[in-house]
N, C-alpha and C positions, 0 to 999 in steps of 0.2 A: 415522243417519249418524254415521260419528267423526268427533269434532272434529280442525278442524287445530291443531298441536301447531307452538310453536317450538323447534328443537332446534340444536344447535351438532354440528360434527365438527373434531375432528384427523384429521392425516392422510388428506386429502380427496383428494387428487392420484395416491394409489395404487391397485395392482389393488384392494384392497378397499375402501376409503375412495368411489374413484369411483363403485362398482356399490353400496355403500350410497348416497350420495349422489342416483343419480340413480333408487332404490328409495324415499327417502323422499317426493323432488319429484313420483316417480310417484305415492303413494297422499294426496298432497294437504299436506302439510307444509312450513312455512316453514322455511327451513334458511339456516344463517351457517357460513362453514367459515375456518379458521386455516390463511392462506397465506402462503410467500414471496416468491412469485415470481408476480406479477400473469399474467403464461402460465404454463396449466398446462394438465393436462387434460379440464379444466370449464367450457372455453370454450363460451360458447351456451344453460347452462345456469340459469334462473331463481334469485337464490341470493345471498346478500350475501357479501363477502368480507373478512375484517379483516385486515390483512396485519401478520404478525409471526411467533415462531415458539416453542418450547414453553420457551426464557429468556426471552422479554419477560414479567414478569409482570402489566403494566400491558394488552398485549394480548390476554393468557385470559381477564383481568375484563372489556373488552368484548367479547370471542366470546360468553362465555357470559351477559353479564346480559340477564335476563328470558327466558332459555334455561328450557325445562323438562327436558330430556333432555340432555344432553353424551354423545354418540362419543367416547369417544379411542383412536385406531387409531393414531397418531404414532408409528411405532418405527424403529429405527436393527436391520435383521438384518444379522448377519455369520457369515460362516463362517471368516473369517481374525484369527480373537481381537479386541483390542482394542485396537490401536498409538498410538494416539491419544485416547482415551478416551471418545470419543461415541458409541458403545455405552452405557456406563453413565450420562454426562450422557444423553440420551434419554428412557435404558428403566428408567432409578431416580429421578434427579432430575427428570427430567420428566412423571414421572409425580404425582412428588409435587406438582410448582408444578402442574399441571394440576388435583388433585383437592381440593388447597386454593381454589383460586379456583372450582372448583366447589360447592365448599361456601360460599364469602364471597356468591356470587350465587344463593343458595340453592335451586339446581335441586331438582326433586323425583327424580331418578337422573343419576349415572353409567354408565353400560355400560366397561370396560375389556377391550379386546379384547391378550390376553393370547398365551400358545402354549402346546403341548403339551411346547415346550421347558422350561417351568417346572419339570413333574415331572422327576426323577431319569430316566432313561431308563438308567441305567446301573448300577443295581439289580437282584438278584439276581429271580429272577421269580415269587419268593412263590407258588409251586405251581403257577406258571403262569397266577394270574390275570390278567386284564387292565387296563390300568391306567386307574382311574376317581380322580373327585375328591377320593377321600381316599390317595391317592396320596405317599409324601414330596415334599418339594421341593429343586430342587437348593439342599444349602449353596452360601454365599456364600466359596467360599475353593479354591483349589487344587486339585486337577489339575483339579477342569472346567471347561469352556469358558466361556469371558469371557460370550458370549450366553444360554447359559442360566443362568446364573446372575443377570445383568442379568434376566433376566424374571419370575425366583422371589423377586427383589430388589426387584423392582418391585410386585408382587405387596405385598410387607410392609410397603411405604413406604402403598401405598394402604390396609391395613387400619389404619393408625397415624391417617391422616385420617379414615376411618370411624370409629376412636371415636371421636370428636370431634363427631359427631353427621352426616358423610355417607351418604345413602344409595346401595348400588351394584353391580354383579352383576358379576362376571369371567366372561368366555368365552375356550375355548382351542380354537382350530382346530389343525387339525395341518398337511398340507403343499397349499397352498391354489394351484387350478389351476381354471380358466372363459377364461368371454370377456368382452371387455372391458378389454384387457389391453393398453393403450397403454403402457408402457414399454420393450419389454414386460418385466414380472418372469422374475427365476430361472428358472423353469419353463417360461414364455414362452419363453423362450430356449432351452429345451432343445428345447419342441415344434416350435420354427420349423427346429431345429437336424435334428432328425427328417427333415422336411419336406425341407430343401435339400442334405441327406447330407452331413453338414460334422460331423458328430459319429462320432470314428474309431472308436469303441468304447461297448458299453451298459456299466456298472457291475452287476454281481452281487451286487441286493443289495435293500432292501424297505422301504418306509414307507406311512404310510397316508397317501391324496390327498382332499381334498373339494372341492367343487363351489363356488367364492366368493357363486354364489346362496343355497347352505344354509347357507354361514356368514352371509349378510345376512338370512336369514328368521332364523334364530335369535338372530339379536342384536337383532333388531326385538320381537319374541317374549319376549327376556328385557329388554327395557326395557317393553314394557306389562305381561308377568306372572311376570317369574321371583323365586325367591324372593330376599328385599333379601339382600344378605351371601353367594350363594350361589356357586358356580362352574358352569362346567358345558364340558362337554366336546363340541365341535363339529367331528366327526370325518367320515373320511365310509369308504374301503374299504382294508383292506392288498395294496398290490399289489407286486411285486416288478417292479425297473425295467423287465425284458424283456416282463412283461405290456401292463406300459404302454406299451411303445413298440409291441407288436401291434397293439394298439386303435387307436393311430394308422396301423400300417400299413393299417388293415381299414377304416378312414378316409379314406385319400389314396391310397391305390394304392402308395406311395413301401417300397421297400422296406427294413426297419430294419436296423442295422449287426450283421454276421454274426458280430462278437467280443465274448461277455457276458466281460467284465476279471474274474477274482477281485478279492477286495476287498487281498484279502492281496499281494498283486502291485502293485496301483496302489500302494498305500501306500508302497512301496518308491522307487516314483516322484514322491512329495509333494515333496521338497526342489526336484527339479529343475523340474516343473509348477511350482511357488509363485514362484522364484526366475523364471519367465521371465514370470510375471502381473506382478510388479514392474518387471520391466525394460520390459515394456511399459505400464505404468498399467494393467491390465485388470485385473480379476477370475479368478482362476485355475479352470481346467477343474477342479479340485475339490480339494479340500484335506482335510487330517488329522479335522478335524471333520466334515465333509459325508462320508466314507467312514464315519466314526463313526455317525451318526443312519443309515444305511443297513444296518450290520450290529447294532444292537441288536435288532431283531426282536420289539419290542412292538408289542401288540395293543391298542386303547383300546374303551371304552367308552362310549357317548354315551347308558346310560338315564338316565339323571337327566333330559336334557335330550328326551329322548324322552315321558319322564311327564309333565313341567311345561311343557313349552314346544310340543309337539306333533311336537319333530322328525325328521327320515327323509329323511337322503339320496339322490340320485339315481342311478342305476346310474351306474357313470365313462364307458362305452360315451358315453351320452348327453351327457357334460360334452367329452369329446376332440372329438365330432362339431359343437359348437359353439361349441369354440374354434377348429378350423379354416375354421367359418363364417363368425365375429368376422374372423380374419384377411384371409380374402379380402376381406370387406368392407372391409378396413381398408387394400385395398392392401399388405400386407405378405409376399403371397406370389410370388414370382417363376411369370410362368409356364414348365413344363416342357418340355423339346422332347422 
């Protein structure tokens, strides 16, 4: 029988924070998670909570003391730069307060759940290989995007506390979509947008999706065996958006919107989309960088994480077909007349 393990998570309260969360309580694990906000998504849940957030330094030392494993999934994504700066407080300096107090409480791992935004994506394509862990990473400076940068930033702040004697393994999902998805996330939003034909147009364009189950089996996987120091790449299929909204059609019956947008066309439209996100507080229908991550057209790699960790994701078929399960479940879907 495995022993139960005490382990700590950041960023409990998100699509993947949750479904790791209530992954570790399923296989018998005592878990403490770092919150803000006493309601969250983890109501009901067997599970201690320390309330603070990734600046309290005083609060990471007790999330994690007598922790043997520390999650930290805590990230600030954006698509719309960085105006305010908590992107980089987050996903650089919070990474560091976090892996130093994991180190003061002397966990035996870290796990840093990291992105595939880290690598350069915007590099020439070396023959066309695909892009695996020895990959550059984005510099820390100009013209690229505030977010990845913060990630490949975050990334070095954590290798600085590893010498120092932390132990700890980086995984990188790429564009992460299941069930279970009370916020619901990004992507959430777009399937539900699917769903209720409130979305005027698909985007012409392609990233790779995985399944939030196969990033939590391999982050599980790389906290009991991956190797200390290593990265690993937690990818799951390249699909191009039109695909993906099929799969949901061949799923719900609903059928997807009849105008795939050139990429080069929308763009044209960035100023005035962005400009009405502000004017309303919302998040804008897609922006400069989100048209960018969709026409780079890299392929990833996940052997490394296949050799060592055992991993293989799901066909998408099956991840679309239970996110709209999640949903129903969840109340979240109007019914259709």
């Amino acid at each position: 029988m495995r022993p139960v393990m005490r382990v700590a998570v950041t960023g409990a309260t998100g699509h993947v924070g949750s479904n790791l969360v209530r992954a570790l309580i399923e296989r018998g694990d005592q878990v403490r998670v770092l919150v803000r906000r006493p309601e969250d998504s983890l109501v009901g849940l067997e599970l201690e909570r320390v309330p603070g957030d990734l600046g309290d330094v005083g609060a990471l030392r007790r999330a994690f003391a007598g922790t043997e494993v520390v999650y930290h999934l805590a990230a600030k994504i954006s698509i719309s730069g960085d105006p305010q700066g908590q992107v980089r407080a987050t996903n650089v300096d919070g990474v560091r307060r976090v892996a130093e107090a994991a180190l003061a409480a002397g966990v035996r791992r870290m796990v840093h759940c990291s992105s595939v935004h880290a690598f350069d994506l915007y590099v020439s394509d070396r023959d066309g290989q695909r892009v695996d862990e020895s990959w550059p990473r984005v510099p820390d400076a100009a013209p690229h995007f505030a977010y990845d940068r913060s990630k490949a930033a975050g990334e070095r702040a954590l290798r600085e506390v590893m010498a120092l004697g932390l132990e700890a393994v980086i995984v990188h999902p790429s564009g992460v979509i299941g069930p279970h998805d009370p916020g619901p996330s990004r992507m959430g939003r777009v399937f539900l947008g699917l769903y209720h034909r409130s979305l005027p147009s698909l985007v012409d364009g392609a990233f790779d999706f995985v399944d939030v189950r196969d990033v939590i089996g391999g982050m599980l996987a790389a906290a009991d065996r991956g190797q200390p120091g290593a990265n690993y790449i937690l990818t799951g299929h390249d699909l191009r958006v039109a695909a993906l909204a099929r799969l949901a059609q061949q799923v719900t019956g609903v059928r997807s919107p009849r105008i795939n947008a050139p990429i080069r066309a929308l763009r044209l439209g960035v100023p005035v989309v962005e400009a009405i996100g502000r004017l309303l507080g919302k998040e804008p229908l897609y922006t400069r960088e989100s048209l960018a991550v969709l026409e780079t057209g890299k392929r990833f790699s996940f052997a490394r994480a296949q050799r060592d960790l055992g991993y293989a994701p799901r066909p998408t078929l099956d991840t679309v077909r239970d996110i709209y399960g999640w949903f129903e479940q969840a109340g979240m879907l109007k019914r259709r007349r």
